[in-house]
TIDREN-491864 format. One line per field, with one value per atom (N, C-alpha, C): residue in one letter; y, z, x. Coordinates in nm, 3 decimals. Each point is the difference from the previous one (the first is absolute). Example, Ala and Ser with C-alpha at 12.3 -4.5 7.8 and 13.67 -1.06 7.14 Angstrom:
2
resn	c(a|a|a|s|s|s)
c2	c(-0.569|0.119|0.120|0.105|0.119|0.109)
c3	c(0.780|0.000|0.000|-0.072|0.006|0.073)
c1	c(1.319|-0.089|0.090|-0.035|0.082|-0.077)
This chain:
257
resn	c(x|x|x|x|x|x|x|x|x|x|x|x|x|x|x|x|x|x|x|x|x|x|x|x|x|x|x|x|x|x|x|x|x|x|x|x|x|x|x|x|x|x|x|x|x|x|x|x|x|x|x|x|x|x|x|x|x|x|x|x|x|x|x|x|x|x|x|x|x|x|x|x|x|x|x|x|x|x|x|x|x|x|x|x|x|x|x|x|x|x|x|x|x|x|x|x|x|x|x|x|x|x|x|x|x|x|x|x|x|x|x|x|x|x|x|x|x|x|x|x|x|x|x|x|x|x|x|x|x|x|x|x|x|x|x|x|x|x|x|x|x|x|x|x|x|x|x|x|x|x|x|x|x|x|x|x|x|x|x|x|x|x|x|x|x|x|x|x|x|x|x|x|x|x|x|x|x|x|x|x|x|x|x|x|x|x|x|x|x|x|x|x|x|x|x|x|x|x|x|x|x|x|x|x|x|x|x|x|x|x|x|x|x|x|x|x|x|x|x|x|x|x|x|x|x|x|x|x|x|x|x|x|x|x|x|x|x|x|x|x|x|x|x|x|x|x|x|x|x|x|x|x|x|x|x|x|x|x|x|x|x|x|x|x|x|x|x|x|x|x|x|x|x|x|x|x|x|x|x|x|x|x|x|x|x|x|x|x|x|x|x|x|x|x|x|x|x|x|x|x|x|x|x|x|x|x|x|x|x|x|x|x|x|x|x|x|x|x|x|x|x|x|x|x|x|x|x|x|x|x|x|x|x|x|x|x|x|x|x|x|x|x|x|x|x|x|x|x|x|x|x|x|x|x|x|x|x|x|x|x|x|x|x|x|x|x|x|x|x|x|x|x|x|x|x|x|x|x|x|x|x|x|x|x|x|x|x|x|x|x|x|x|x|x|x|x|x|x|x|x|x|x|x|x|x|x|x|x|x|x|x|x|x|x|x|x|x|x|x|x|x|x|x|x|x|x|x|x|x|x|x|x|x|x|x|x|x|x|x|x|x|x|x|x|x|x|x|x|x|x|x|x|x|x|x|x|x|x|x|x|x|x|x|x|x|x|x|x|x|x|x|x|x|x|x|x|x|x|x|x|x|x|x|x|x|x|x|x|x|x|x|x|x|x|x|x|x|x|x|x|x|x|x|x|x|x|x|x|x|x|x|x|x|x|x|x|x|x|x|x|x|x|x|x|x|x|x|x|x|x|x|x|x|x|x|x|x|x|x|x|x|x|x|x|x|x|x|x|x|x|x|x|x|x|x|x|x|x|x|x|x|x|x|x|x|x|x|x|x|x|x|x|x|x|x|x|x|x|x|x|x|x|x|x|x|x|x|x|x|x|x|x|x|x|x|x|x|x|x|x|x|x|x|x|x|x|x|x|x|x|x|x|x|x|x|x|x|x|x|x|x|x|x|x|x|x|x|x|x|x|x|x|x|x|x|x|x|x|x|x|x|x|x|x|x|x|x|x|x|x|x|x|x|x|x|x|x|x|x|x|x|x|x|x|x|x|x|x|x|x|x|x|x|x|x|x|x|x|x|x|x|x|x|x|x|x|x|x|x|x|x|x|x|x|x|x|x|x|x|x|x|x|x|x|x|x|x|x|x|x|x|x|x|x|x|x|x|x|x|x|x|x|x|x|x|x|x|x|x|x|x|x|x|x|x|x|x|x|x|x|x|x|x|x|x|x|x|x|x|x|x|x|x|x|x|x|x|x|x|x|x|x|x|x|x|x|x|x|x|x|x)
c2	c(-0.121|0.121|0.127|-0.049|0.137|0.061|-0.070|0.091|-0.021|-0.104|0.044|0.048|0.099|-0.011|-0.099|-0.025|-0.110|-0.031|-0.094|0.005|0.006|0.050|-0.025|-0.097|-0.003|-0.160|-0.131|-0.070|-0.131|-0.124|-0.035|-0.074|-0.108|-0.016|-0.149|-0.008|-0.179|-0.047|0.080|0.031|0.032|-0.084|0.055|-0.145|-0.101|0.055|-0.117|-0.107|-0.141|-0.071|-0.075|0.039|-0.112|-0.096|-0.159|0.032|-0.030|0.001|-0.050|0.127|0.102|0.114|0.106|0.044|0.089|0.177|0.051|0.195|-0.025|-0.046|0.006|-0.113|0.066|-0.151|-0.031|-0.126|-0.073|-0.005|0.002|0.014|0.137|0.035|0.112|0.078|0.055|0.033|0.117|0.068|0.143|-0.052|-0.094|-0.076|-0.132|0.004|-0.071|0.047|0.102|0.077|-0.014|-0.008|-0.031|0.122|0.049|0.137|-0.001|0.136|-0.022|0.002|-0.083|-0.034|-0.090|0.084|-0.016|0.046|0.103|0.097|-0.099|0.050|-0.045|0.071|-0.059|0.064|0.149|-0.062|0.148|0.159|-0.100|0.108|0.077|-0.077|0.066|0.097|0.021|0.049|0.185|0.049|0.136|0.109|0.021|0.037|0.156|0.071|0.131|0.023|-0.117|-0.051|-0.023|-0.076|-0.009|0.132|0.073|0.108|0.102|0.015|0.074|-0.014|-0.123|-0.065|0.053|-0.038|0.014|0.136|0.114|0.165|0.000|-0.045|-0.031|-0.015|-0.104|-0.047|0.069|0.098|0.076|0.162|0.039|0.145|0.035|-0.087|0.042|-0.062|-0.138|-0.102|0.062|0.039|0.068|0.054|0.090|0.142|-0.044|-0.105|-0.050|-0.152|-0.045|-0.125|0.013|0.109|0.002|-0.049|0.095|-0.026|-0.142|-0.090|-0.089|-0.098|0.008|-0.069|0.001|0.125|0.030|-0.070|0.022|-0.041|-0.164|-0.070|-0.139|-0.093|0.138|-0.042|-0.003|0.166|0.015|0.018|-0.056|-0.008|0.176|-0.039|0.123|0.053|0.125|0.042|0.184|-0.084|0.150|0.060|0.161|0.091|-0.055|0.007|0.035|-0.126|-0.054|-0.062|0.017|-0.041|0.103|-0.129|0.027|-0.114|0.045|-0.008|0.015|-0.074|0.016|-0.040|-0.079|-0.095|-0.115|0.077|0.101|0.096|-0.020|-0.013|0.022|0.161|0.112|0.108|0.080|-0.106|0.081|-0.073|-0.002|-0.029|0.098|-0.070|0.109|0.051|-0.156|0.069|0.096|0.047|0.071|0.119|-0.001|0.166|0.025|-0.072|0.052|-0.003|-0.038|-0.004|-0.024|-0.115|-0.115|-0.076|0.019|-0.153|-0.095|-0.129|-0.102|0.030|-0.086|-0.052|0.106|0.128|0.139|-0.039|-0.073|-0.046|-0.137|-0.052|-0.084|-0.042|-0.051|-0.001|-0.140|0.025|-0.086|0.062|-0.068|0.062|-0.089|0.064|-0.133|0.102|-0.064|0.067|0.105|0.123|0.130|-0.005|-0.021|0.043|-0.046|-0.105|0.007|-0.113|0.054|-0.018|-0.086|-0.139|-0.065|0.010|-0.040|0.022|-0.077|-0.035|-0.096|-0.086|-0.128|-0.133|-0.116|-0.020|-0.123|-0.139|-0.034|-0.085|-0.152|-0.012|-0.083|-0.025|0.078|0.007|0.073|-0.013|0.095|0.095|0.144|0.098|0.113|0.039|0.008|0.183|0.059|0.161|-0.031|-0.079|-0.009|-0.043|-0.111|-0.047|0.082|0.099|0.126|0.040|0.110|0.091|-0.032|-0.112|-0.108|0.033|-0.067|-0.002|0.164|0.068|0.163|0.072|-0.044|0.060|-0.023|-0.203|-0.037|-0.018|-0.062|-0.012|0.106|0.086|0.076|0.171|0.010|0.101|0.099|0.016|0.155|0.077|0.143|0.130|0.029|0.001|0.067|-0.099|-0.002|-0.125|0.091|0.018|0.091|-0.107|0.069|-0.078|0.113|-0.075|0.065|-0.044|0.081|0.002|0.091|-0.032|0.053|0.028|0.100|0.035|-0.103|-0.065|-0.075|-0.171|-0.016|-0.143|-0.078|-0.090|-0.112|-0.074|-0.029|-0.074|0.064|0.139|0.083|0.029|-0.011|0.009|-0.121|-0.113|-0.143|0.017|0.045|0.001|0.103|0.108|0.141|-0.100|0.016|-0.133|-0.100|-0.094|-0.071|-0.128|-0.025|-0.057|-0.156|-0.070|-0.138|-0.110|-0.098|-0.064|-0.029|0.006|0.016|-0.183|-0.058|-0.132|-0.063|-0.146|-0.066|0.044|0.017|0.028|0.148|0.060|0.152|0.086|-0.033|0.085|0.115|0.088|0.163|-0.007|-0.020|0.003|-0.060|-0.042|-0.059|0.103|0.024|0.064|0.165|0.027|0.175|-0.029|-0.135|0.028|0.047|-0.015|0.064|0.121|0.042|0.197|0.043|-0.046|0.068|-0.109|0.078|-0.066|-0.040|-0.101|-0.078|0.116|-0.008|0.161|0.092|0.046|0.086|0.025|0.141|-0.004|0.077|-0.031|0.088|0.007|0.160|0.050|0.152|0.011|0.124|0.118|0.073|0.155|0.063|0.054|0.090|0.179|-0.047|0.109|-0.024|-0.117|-0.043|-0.085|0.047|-0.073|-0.079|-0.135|-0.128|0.025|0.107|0.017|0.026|0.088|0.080|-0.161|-0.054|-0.116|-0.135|0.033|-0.153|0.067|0.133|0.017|-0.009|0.044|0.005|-0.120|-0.123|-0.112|-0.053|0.063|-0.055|0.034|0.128|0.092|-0.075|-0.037|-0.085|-0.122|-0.074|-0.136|0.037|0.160|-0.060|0.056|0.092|-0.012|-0.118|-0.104|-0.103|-0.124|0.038|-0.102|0.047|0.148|0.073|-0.004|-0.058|-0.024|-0.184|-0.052|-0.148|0.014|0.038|-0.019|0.012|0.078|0.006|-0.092|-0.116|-0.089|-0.094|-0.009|-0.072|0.001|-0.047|0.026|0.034|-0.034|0.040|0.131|0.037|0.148|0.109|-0.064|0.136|0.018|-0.112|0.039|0.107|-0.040|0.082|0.148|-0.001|0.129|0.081|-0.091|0.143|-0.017|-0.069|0.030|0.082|0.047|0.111|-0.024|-0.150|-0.086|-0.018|0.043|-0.018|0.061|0.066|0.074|-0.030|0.009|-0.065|0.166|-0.050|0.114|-0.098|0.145|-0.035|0.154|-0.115|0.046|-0.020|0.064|0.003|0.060|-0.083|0.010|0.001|0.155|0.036|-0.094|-0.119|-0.052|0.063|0.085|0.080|0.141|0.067|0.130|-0.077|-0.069|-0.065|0.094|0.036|0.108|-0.094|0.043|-0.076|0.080|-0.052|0.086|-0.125|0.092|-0.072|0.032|-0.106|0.051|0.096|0.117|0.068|-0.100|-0.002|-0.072|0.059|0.172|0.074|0.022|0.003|0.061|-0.086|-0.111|-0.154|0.030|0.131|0.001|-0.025|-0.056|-0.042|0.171|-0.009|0.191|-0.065|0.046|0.019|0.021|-0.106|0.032|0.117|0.037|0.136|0.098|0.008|0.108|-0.024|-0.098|0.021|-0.006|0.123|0.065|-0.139|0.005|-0.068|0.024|-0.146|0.023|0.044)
c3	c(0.000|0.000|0.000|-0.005|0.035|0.109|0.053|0.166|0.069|-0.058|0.068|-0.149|0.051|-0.111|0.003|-0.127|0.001|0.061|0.051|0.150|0.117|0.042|0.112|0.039|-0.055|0.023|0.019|0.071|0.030|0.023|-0.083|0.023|0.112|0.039|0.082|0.066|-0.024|0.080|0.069|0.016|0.103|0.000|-0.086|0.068|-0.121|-0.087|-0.115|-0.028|0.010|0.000|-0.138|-0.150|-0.037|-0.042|-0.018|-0.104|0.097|0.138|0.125|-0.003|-0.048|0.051|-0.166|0.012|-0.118|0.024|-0.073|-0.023|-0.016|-0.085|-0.037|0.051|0.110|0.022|-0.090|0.006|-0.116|0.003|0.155|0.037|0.111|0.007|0.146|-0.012|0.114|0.023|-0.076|-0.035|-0.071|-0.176|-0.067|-0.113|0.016|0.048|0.024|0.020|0.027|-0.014|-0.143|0.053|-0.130|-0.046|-0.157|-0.073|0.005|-0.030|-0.038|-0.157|-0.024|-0.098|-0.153|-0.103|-0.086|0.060|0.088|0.067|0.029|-0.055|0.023|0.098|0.053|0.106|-0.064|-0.120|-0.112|0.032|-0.078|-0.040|0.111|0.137|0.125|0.058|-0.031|0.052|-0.003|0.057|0.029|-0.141|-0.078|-0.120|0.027|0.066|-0.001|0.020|0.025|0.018|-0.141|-0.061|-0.152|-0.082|0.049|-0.075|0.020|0.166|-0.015|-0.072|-0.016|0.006|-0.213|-0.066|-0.081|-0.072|0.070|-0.030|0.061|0.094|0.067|-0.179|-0.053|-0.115|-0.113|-0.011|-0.117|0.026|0.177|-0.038|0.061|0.130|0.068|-0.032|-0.042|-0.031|-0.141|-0.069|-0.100|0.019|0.078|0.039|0.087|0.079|0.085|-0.073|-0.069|-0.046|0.006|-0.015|0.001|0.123|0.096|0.163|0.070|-0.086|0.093|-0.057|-0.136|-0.081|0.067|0.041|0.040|0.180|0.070|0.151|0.008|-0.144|0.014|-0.060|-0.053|-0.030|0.093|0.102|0.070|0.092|0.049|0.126|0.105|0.101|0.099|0.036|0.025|0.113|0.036|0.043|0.076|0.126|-0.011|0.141|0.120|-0.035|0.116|0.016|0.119|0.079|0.051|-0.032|0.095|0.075|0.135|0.064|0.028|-0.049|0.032|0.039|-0.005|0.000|-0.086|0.055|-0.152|-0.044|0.091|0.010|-0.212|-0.062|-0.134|0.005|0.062|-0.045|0.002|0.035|0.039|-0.126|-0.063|-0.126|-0.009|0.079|-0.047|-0.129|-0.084|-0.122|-0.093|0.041|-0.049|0.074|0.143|0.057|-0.048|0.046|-0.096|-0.193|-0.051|-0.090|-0.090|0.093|-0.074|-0.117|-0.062|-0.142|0.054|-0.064|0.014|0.045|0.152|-0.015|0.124|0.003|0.106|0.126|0.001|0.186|0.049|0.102|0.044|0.123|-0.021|0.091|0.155|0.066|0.073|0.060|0.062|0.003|0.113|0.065|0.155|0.090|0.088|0.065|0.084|-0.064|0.134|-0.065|-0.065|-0.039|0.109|0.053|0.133|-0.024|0.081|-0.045|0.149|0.001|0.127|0.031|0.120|0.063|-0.062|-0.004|-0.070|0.118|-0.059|0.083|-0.108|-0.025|-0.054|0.086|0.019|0.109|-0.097|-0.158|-0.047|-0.089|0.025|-0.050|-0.093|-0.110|-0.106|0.019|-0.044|0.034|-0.122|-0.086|-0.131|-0.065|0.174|-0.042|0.026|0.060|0.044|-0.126|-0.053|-0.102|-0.120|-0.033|-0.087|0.013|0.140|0.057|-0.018|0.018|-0.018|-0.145|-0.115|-0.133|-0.052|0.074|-0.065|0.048|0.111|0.050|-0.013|-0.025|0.012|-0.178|-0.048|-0.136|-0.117|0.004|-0.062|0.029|0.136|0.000|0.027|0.013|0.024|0.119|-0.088|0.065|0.100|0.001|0.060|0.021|0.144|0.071|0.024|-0.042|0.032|0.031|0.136|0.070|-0.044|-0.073|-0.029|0.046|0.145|0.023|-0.049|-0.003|-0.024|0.127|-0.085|0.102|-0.037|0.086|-0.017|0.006|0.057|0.035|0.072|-0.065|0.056|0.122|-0.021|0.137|0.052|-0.010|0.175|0.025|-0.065|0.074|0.049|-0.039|0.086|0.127|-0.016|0.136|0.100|-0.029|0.107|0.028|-0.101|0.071|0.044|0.040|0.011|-0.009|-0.146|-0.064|0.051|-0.046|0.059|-0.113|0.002|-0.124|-0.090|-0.094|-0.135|-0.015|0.051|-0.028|0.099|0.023|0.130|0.042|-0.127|-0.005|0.053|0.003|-0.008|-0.026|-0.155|-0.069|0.039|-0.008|-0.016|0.105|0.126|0.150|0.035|-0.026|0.039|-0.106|-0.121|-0.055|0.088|-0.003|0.029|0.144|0.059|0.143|0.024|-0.127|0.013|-0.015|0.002|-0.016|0.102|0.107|0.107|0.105|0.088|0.076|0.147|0.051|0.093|0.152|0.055|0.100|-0.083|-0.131|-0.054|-0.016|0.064|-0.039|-0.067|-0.097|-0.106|0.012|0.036|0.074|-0.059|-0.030|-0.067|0.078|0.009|0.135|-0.005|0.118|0.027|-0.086|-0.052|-0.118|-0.135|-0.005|-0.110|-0.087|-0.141|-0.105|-0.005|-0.026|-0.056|-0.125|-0.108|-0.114|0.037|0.088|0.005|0.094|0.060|0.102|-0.164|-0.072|-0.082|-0.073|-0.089|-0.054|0.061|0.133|0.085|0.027|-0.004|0.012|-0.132|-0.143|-0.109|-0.029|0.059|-0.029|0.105|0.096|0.122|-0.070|-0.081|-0.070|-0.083|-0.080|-0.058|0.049|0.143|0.054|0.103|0.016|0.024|-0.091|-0.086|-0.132|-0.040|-0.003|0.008|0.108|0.132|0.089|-0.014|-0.011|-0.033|-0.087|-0.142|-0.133|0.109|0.060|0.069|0.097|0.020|0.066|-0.084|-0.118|-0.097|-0.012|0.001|0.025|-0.131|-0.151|-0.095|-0.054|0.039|0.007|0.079|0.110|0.096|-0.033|-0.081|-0.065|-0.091|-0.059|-0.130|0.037|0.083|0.016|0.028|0.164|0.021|-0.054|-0.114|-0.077|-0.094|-0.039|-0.066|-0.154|0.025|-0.158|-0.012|0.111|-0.058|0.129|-0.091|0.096|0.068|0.083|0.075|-0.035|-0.056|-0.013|0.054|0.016|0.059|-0.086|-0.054|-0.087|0.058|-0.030|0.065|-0.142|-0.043|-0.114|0.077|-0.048|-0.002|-0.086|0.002|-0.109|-0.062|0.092|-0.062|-0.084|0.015|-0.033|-0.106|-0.015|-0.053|0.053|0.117|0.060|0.052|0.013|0.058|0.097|0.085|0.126|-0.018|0.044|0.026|0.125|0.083|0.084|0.033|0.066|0.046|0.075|-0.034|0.113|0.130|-0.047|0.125|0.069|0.008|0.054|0.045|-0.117|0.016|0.041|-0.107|-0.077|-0.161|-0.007|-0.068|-0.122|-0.108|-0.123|-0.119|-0.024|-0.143|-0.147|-0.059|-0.073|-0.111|-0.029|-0.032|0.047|0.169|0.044|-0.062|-0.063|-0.045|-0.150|0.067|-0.165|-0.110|-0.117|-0.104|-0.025|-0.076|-0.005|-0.145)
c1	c(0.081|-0.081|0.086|0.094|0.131|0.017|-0.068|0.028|0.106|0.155|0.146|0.042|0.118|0.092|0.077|0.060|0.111|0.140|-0.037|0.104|-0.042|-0.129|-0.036|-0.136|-0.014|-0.080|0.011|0.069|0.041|-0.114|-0.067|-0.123|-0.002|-0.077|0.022|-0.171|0.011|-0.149|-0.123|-0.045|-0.110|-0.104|-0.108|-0.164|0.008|0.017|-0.006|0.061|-0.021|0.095|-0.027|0.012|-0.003|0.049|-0.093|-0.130|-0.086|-0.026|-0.064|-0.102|0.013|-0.052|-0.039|-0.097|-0.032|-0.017|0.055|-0.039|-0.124|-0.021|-0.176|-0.068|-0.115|-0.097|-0.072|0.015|-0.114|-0.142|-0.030|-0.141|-0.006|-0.061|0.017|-0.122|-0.078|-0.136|-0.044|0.129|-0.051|-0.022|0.099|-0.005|-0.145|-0.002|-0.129|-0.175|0.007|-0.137|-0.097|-0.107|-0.111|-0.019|-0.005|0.007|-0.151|-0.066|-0.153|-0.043|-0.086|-0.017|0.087|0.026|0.141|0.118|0.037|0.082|0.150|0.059|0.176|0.041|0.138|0.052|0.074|0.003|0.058|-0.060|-0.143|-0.103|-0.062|0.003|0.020|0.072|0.113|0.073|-0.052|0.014|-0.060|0.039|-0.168|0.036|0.068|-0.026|0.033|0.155|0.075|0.152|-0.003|-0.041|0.060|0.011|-0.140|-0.035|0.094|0.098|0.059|0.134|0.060|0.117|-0.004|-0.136|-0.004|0.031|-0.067|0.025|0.111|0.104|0.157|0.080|-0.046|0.083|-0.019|-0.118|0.019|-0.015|0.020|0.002|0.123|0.053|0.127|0.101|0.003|0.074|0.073|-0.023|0.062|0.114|-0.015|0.053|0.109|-0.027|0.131|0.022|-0.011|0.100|0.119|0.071|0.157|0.005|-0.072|0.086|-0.076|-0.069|-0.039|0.119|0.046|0.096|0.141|0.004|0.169|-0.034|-0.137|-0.021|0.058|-0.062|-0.035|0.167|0.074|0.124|0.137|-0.043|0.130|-0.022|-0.176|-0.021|-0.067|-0.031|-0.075|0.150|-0.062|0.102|-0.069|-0.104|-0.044|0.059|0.004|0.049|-0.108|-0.124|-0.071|-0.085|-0.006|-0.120|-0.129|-0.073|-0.120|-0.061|-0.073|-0.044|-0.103|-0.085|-0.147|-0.098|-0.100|-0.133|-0.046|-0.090|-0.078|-0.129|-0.032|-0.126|-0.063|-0.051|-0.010|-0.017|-0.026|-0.008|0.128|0.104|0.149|0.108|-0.014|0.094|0.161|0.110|0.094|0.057|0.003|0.050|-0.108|-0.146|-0.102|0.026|0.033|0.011|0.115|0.116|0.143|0.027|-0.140|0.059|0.088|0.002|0.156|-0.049|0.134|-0.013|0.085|0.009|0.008|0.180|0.007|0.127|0.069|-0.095|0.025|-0.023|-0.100|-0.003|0.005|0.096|-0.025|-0.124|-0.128|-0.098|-0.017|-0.055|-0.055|-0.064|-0.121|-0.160|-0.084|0.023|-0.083|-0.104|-0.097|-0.095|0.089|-0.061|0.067|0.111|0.101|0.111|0.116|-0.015|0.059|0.168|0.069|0.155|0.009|0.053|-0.016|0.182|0.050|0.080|0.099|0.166|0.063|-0.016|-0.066|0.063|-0.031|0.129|0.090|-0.039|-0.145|-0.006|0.013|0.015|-0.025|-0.172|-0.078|-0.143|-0.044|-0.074|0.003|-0.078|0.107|-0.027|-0.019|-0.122|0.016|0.037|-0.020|0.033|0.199|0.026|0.106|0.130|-0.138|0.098|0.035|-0.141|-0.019|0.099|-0.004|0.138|0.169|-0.011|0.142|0.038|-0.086|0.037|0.015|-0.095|-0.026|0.168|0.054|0.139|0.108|0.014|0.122|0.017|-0.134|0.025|0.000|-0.115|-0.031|0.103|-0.012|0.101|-0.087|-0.117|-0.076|0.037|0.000|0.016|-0.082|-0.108|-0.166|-0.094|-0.020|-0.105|-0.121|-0.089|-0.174|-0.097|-0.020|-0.105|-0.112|-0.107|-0.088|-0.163|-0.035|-0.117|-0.116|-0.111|-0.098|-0.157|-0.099|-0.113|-0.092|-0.086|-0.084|0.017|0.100|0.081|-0.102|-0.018|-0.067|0.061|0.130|0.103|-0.009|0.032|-0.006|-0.139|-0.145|-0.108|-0.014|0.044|-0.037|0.035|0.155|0.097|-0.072|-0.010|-0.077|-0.118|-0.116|-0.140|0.000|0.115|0.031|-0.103|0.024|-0.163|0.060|-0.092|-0.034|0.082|0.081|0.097|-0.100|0.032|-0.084|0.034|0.073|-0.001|0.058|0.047|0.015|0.140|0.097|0.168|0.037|-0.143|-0.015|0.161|0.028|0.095|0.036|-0.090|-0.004|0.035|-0.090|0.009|0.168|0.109|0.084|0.084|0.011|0.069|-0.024|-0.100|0.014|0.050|0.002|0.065|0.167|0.035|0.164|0.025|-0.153|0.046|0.004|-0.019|0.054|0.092|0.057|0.126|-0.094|0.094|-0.081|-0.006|-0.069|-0.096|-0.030|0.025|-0.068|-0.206|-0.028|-0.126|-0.071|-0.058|-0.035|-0.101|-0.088|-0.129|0.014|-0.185|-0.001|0.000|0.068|0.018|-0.083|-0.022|-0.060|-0.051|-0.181|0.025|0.031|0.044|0.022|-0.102|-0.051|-0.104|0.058|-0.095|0.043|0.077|-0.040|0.029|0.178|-0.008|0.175|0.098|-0.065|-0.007|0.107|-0.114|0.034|0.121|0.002|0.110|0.123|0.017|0.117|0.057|-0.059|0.013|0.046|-0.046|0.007|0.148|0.035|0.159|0.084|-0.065|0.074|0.075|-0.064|0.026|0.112|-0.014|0.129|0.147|-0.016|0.093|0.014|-0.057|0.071|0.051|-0.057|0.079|0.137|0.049|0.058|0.107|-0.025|0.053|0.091|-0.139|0.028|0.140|0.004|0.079|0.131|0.015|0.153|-0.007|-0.055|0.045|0.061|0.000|0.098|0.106|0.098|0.173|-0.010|-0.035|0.007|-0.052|-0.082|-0.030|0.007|0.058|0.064|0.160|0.048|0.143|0.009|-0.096|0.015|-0.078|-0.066|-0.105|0.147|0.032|0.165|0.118|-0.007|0.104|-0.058|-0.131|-0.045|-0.039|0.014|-0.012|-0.142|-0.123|-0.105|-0.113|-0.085|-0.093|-0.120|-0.054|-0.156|-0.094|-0.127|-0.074|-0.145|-0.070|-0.149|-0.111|-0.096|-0.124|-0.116|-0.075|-0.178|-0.077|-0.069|-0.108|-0.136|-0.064|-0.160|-0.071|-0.034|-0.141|-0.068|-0.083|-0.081|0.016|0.109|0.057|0.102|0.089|0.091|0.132|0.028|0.067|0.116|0.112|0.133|0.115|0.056|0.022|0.106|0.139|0.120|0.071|0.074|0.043|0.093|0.013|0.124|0.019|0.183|0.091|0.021|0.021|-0.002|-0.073|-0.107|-0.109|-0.078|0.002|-0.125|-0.105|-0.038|-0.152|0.002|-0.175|0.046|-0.087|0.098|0.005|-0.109|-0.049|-0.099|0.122|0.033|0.040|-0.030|-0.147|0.000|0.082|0.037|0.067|0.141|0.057|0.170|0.001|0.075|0.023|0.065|-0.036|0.042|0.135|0.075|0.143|0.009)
């Protein structure tokens, strides 16, 4: 898939053993479902995905064939990371306006950056972060939160597990540190209550990233920067962090370069 360069990839075993073991199941519950009527698993597949993929191949796809040609030849090597949200209304490469190959992404409930521990268990922002620093080389890590977060209204309501494993409920439990209590103050709207909490998340993801020996090397050796974003949904408005100050500025307010 190209995801080492050459030379750094040393393959070896993991789950597959074959011919004991298959990539593809032969039978499995999702390949097994009854279609309705004539309906293929094809013809199923969500038309408004084809439809877009289709105006993809004849209005944008044009225009960048060179750079998906030269991507698929000499490989990624984007500056910037962004770690966001799975939110669907928070798309980074749509607010930044990236083409193909400009951002490296990963995208989990709340945007949330968990602590380094190497305990042996798979860890998939971890493994992201790993490949985005040691392999790829990026300049600029952006933790990019947004208004209207579903993970941090679970976490503040502290709603009931949506299932027996209760995911969400166990994941948003690493946003805060053990005696920490997160309670809305005095005077304070729920509305001003949830954002503060939403800006809270990504200064602790922000916090987290430097528990990595691999990215607190490079941060003070100056080889690569930690930034923090907050996207309006509704306004389509974006607010970046001051380092100094740690508020977070309206990018309207900075002047253009």
């Amino acid at each position: 898939m190209g995801w080492f360069p050459s030379g750094v990839w040393n393959p070896t075993p993991y789950h597959f053993k074959p011919p004991s073991e298959s990539l593809v199941p032969v039978i499995g519950l999702w390949l097994g479902m009854p279609s309705k009527g004539r309906e293929t698993m094809a013809s199923s597949f969500p038309q408004h995905l084809l439809d877009g993929y289709r105006a993809f191949t004849s209005q944008r796809l044009p225009t960048e064939q060179s750079r998906y040609r030269e991507l698929s030849e000499r490989g990624q090597s984007p500056a910037v990371m962004v770690i966001g949200c799975c939110d669907s209304r928070v798309s980074p490469e749509v607010i930044f306006d990236a083409g193909p190959g400009e951002l490296f992404v990963v995208r989990n409930v709340a945007n949330l950056v968990p602590v380094y521990q190497p305990d042996g268990g798979a860890h998939g922002v971890s493994a992201a972060l790993e490949y985005a620093v040691n392999v790829l080389r990026i300049k600029h890590i952006v933790v990019l939160g947004h208004a209207q977060c579903g993970g941090i209204r679970a976490f503040i309501d502290k709603i009931d597990p949506l299932s027996p494993g209760d995911f969400i409920g166990r994941w948003m439990a690493m946003f805060i540190k053990p005696g920490e209590v997160v309670e809305q103050r005095d005077r304070e709207t729920m509305q001003d209550f949830v954002v503060r909490i939403e800006k809270a998340a990504i200064f602790r993801s922000l916090e987290n990233l430097m528990t990595f020996p691999f990215v607190r090397s490079r941060v003070e050796s100056g080889d690569m920067q930690l930034h923090g974003a907050y996207f309006g949904v509704a306004e389509g408005s974006l607010f970046v962090l001051d380092k100094a100050t740690k508020e977070f500025q309206s990018v309207r307010e900075i002047p253009a370069a």
